[in-house]
SEFIZA-3560 file (N, C-alpha, C; in Angstrom, 3 decimals):
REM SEFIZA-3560
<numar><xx>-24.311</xx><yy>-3.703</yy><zz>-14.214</zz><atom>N</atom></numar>
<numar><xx>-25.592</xx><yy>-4.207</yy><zz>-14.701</zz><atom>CA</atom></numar>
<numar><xx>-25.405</xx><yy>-4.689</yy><zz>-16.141</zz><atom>C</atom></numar>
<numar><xx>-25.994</xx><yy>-5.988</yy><zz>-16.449</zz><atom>N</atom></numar>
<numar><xx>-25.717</xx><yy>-6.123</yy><zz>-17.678</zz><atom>CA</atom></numar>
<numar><xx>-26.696</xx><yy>-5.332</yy><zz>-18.423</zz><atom>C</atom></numar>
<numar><xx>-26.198</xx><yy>-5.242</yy><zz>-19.738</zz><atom>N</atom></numar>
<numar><xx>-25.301</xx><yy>-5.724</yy><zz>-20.924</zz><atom>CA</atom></numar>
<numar><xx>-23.700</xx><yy>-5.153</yy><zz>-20.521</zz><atom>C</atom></numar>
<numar><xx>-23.800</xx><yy>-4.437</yy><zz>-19.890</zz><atom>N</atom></numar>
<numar><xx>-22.152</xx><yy>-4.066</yy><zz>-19.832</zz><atom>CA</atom></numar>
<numar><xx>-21.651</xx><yy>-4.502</yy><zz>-18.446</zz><atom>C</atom></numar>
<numar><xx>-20.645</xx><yy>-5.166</yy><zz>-18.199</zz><atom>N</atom></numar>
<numar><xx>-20.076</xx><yy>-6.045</yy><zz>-16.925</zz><atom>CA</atom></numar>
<numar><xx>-18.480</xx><yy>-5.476</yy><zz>-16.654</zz><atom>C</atom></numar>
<numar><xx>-18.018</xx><yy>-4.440</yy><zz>-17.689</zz><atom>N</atom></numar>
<numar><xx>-17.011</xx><yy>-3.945</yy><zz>-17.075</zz><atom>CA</atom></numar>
<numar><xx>-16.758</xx><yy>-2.547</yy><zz>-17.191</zz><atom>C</atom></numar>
<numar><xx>-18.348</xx><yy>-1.640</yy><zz>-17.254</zz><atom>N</atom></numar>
<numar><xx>-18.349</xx><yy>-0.163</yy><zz>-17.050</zz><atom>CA</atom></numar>
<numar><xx>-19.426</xx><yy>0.015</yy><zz>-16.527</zz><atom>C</atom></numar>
<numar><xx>-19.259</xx><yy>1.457</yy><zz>-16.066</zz><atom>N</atom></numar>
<numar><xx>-20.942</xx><yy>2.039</yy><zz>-15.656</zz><atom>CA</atom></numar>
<numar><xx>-21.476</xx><yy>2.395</yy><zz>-16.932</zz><atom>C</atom></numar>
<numar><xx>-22.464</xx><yy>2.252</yy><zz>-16.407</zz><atom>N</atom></numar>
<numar><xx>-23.622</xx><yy>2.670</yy><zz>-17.547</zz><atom>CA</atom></numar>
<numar><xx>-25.163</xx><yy>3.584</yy><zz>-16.549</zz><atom>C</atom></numar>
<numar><xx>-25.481</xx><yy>4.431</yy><zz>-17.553</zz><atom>N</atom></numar>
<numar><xx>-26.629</xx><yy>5.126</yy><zz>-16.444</zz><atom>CA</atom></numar>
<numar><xx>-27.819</xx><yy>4.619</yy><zz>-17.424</zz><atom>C</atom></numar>
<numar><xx>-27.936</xx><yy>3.613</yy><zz>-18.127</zz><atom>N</atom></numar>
<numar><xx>-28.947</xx><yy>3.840</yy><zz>-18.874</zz><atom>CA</atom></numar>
<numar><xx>-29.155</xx><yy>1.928</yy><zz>-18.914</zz><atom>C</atom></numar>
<numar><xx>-30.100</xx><yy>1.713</yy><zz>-17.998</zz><atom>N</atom></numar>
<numar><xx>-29.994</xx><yy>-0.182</yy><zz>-18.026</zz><atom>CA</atom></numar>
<numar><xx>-31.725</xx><yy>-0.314</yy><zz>-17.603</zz><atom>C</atom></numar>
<numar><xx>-31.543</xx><yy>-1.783</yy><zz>-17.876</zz><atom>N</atom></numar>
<numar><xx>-33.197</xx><yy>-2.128</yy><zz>-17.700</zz><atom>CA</atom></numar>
<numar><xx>-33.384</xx><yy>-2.709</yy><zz>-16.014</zz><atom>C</atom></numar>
<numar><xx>-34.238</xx><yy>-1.473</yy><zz>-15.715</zz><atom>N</atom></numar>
<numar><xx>-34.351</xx><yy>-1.704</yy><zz>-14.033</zz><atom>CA</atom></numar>
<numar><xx>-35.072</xx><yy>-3.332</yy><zz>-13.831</zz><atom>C</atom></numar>
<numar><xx>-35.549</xx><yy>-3.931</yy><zz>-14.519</zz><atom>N</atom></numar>
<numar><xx>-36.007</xx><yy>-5.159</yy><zz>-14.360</zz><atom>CA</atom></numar>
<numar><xx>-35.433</xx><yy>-6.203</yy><zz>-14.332</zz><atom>C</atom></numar>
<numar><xx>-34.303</xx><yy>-5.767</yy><zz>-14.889</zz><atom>N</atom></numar>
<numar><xx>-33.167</xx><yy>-6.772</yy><zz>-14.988</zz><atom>CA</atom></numar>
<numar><xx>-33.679</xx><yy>-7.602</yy><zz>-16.240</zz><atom>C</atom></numar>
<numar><xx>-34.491</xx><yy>-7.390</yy><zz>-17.532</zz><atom>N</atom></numar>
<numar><xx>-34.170</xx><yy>-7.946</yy><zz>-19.080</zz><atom>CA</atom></numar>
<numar><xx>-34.364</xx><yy>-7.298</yy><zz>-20.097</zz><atom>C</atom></numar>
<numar><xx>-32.840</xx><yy>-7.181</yy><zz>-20.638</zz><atom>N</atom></numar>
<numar><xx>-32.323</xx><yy>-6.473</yy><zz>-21.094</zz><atom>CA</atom></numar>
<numar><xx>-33.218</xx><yy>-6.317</yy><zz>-22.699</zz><atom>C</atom></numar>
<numar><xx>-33.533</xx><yy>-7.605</yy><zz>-22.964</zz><atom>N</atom></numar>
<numar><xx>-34.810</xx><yy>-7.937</yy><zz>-24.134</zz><atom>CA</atom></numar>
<numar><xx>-36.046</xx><yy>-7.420</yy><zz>-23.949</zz><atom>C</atom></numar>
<numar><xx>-36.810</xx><yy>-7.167</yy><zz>-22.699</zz><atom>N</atom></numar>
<numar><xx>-38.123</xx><yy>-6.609</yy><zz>-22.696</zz><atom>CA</atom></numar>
<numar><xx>-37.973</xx><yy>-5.483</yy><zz>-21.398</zz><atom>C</atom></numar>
<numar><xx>-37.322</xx><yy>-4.793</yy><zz>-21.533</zz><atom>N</atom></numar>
<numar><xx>-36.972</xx><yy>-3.649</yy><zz>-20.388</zz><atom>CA</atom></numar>
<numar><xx>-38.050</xx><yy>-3.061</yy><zz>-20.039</zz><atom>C</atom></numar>
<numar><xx>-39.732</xx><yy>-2.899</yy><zz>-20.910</zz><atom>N</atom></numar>
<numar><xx>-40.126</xx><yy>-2.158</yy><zz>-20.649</zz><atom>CA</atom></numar>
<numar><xx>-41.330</xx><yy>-2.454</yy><zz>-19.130</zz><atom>C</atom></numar>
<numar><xx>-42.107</xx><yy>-1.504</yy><zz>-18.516</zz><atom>N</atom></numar>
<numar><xx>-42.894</xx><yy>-1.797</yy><zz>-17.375</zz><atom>CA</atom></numar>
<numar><xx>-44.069</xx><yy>-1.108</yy><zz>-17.870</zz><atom>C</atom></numar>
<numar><xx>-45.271</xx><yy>-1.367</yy><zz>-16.888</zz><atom>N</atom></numar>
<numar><xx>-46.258</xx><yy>-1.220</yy><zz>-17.599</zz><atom>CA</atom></numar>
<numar><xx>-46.669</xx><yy>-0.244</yy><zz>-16.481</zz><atom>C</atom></numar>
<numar><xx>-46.954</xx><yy>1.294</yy><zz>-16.555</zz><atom>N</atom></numar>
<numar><xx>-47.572</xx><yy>2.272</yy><zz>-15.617</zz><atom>CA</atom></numar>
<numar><xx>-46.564</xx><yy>2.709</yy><zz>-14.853</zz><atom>C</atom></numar>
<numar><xx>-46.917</xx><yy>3.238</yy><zz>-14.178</zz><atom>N</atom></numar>
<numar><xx>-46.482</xx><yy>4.270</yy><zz>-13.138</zz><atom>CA</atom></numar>
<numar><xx>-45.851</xx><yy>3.610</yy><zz>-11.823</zz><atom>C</atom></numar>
<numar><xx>-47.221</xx><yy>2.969</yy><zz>-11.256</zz><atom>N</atom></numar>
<numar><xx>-47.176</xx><yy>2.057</yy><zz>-10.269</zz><atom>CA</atom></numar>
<numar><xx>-45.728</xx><yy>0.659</yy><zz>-10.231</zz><atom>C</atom></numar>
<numar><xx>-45.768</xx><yy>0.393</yy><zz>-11.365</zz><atom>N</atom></numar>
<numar><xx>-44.892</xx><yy>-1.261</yy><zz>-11.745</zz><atom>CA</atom></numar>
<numar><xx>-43.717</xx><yy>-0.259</yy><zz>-12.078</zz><atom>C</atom></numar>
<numar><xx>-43.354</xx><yy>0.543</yy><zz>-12.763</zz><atom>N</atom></numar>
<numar><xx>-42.225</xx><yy>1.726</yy><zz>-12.378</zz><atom>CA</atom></numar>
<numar><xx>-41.568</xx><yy>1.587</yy><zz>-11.608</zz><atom>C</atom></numar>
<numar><xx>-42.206</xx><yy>2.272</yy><zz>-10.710</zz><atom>N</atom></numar>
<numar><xx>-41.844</xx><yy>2.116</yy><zz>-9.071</zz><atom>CA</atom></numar>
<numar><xx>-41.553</xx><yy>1.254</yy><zz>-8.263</zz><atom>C</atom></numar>
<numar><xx>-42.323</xx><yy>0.235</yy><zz>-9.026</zz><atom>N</atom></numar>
<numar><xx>-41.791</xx><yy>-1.180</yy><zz>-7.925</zz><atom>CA</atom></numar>
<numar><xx>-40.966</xx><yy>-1.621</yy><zz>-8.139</zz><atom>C</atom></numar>
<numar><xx>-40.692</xx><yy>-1.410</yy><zz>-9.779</zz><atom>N</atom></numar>
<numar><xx>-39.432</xx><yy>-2.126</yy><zz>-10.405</zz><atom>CA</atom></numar>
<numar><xx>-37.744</xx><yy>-1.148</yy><zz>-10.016</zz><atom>C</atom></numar>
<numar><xx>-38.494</xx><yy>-0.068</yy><zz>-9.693</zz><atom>N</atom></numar>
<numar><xx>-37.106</xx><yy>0.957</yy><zz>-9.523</zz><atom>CA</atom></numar>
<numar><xx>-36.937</xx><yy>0.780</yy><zz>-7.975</zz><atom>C</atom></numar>
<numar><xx>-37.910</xx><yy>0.431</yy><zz>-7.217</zz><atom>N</atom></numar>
<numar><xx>-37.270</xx><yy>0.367</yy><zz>-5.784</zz><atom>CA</atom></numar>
<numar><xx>-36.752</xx><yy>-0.894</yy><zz>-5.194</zz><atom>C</atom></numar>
<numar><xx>-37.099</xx><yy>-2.250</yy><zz>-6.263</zz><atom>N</atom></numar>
<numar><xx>-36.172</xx><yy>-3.266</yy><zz>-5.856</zz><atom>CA</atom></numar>
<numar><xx>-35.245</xx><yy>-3.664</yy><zz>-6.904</zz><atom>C</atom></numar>
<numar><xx>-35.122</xx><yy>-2.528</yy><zz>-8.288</zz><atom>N</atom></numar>
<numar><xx>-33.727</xx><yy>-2.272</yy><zz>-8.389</zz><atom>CA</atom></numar>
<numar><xx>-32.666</xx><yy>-1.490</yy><zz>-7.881</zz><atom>C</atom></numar>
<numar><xx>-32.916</xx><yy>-0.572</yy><zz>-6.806</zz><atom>N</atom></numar>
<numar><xx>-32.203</xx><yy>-0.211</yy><zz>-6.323</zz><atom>CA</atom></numar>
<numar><xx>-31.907</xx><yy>-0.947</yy><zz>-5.236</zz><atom>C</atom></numar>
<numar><xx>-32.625</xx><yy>-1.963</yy><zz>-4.704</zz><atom>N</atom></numar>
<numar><xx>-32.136</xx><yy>-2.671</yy><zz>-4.144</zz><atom>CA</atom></numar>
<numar><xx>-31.045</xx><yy>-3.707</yy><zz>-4.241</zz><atom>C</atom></numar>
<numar><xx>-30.452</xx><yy>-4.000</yy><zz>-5.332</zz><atom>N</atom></numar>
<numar><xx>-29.569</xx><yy>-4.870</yy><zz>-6.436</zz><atom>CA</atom></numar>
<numar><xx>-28.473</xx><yy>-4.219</yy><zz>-6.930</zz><atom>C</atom></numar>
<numar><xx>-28.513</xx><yy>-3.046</yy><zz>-6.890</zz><atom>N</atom></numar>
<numar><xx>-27.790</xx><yy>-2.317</yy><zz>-7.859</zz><atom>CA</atom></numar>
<numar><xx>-26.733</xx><yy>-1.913</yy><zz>-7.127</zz><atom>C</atom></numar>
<numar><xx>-25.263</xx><yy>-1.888</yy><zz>-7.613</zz><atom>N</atom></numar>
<numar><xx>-23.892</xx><yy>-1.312</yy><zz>-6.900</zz><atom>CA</atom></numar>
<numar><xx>-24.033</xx><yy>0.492</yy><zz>-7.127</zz><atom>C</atom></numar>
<numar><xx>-24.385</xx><yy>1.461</yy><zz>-6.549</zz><atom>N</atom></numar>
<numar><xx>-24.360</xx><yy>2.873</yy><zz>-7.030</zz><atom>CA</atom></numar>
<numar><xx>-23.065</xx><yy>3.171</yy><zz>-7.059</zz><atom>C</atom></numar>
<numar><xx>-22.643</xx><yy>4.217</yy><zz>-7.869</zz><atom>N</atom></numar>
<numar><xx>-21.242</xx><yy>4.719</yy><zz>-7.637</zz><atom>CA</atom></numar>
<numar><xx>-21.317</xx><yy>5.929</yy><zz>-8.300</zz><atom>C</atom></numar>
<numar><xx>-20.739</xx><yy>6.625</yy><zz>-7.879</zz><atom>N</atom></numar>
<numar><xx>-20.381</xx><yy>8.179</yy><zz>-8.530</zz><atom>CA</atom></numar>
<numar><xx>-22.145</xx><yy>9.282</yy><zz>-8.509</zz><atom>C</atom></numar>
<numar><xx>-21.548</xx><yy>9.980</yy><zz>-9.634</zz><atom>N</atom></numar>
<numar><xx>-23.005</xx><yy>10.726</yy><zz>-9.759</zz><atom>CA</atom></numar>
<numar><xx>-24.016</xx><yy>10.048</yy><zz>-10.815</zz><atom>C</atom></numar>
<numar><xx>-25.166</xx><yy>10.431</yy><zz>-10.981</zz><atom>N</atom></numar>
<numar><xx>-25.928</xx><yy>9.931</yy><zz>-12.213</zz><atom>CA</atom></numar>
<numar><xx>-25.987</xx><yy>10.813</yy><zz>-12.980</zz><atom>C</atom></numar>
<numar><xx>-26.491</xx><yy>10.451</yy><zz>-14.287</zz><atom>N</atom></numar>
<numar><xx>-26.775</xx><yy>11.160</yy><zz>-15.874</zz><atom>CA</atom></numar>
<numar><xx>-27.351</xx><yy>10.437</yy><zz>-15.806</zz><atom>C</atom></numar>
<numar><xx>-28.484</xx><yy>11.681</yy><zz>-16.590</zz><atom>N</atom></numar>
<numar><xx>-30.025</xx><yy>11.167</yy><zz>-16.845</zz><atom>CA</atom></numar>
<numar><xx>-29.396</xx><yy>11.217</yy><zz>-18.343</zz><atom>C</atom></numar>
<numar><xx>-29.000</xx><yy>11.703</yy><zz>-18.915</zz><atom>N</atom></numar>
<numar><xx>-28.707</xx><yy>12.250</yy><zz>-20.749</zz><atom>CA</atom></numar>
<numar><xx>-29.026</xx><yy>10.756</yy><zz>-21.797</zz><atom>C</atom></numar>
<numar><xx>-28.507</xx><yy>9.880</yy><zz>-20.858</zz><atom>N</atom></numar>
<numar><xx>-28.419</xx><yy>8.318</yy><zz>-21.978</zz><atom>CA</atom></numar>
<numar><xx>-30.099</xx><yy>7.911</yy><zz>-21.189</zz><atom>C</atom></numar>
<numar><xx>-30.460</xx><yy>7.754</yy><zz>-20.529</zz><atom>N</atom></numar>
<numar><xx>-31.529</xx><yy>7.390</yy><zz>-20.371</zz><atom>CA</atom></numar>
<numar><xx>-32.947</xx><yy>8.182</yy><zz>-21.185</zz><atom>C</atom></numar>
<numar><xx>-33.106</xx><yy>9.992</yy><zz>-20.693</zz><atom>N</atom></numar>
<numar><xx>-34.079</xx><yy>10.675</yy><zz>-21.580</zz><atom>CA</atom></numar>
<numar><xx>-33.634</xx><yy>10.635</yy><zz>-23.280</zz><atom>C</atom></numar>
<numar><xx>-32.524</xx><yy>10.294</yy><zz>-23.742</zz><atom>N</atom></numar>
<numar><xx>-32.431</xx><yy>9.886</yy><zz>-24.387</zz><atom>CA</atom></numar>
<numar><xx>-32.917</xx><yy>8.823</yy><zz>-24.874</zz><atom>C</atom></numar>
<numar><xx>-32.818</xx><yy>8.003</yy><zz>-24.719</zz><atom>N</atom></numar>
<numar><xx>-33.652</xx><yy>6.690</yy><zz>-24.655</zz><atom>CA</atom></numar>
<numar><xx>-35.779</xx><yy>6.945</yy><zz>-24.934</zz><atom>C</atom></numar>
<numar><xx>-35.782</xx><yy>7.617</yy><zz>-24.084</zz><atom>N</atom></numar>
<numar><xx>-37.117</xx><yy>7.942</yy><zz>-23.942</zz><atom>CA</atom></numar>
<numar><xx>-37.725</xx><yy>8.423</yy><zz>-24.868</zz><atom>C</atom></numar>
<numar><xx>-37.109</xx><yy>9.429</yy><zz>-25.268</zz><atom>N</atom></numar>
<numar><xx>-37.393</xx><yy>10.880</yy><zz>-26.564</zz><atom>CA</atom></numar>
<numar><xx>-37.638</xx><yy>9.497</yy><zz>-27.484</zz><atom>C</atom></numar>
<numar><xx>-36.874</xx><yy>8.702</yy><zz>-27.971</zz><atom>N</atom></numar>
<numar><xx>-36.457</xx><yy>7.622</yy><zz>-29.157</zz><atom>CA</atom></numar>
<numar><xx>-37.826</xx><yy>6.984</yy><zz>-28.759</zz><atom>C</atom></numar>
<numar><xx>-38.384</xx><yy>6.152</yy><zz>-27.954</zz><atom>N</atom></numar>
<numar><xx>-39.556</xx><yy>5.844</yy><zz>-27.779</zz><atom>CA</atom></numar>
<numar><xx>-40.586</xx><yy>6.152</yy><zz>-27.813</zz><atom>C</atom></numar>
<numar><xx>-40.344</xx><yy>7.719</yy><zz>-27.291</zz><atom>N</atom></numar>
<numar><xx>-41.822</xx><yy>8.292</yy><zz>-27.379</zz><atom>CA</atom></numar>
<numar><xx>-42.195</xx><yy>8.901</yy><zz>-28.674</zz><atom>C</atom></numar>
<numar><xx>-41.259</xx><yy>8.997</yy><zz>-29.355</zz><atom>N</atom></numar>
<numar><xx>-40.768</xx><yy>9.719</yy><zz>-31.042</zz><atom>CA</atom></numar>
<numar><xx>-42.103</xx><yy>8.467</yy><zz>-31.647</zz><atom>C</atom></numar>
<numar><xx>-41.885</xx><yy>7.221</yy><zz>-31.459</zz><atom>N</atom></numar>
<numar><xx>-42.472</xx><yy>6.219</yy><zz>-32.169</zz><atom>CA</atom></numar>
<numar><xx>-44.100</xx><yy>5.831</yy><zz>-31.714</zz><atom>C</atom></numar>
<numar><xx>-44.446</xx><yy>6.407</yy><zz>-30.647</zz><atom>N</atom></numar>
<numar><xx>-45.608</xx><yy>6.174</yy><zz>-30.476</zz><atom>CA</atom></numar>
<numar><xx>-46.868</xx><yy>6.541</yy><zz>-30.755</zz><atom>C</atom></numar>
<numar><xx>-48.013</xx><yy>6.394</yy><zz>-31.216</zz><atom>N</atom></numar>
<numar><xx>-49.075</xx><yy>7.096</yy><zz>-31.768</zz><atom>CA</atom></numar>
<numar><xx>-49.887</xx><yy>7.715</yy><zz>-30.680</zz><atom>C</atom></numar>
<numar><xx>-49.792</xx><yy>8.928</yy><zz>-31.108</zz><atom>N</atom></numar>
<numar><xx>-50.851</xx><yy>9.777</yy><zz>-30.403</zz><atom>CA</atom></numar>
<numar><xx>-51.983</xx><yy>10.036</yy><zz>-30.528</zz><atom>C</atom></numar>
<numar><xx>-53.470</xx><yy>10.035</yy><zz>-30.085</zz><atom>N</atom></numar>
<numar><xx>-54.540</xx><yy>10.251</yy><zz>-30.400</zz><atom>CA</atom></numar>
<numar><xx>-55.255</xx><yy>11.469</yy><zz>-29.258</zz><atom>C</atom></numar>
<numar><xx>-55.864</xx><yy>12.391</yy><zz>-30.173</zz><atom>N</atom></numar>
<numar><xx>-56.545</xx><yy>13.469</yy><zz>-29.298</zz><atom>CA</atom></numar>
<numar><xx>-58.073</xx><yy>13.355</yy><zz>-28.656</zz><atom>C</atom></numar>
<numar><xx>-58.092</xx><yy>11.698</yy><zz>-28.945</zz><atom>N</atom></numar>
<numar><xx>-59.586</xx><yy>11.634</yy><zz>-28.701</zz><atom>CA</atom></numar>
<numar><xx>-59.926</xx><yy>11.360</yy><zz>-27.544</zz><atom>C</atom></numar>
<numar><xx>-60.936</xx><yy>11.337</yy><zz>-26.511</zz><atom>N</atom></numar>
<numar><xx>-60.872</xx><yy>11.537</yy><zz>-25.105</zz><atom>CA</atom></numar>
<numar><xx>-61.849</xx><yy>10.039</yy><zz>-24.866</zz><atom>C</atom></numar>
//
């Protein structure tokens, strides 16, 4: 998957762009993860570590509000 074309990587943009990786909800998630797995060569085991990684770094930056 690019950005990398001659290793695995567990941590890629299921949408396939690599510039705006992100999806919007739960729902588009899902859609985007079940026809990337449709695309995708699997091999070996997975690590989540580079991906929740990834996440923590995002969610670190986002504003939280307690108001309902």
């Amino acid at each position: 998957m690019p950005p990398y074309t001659q290793r695995a990587t567990h941590c890629f943009a299921l949408n396939g762009d690599i510039f705006n990786p992100r999806v919007n909800g739960l729902n588009e998630a899902c859609a985007t993860y079940q026809n990337a797995i449709r695309n995708a060569n699997l091999y070996g085991p997975t690590y989540f570590s580079e991906i929740l990684e990834q996440i923590v770094s995002l969610a670190e930056h986002e504003k939280v509000s307690q108001y309902k």
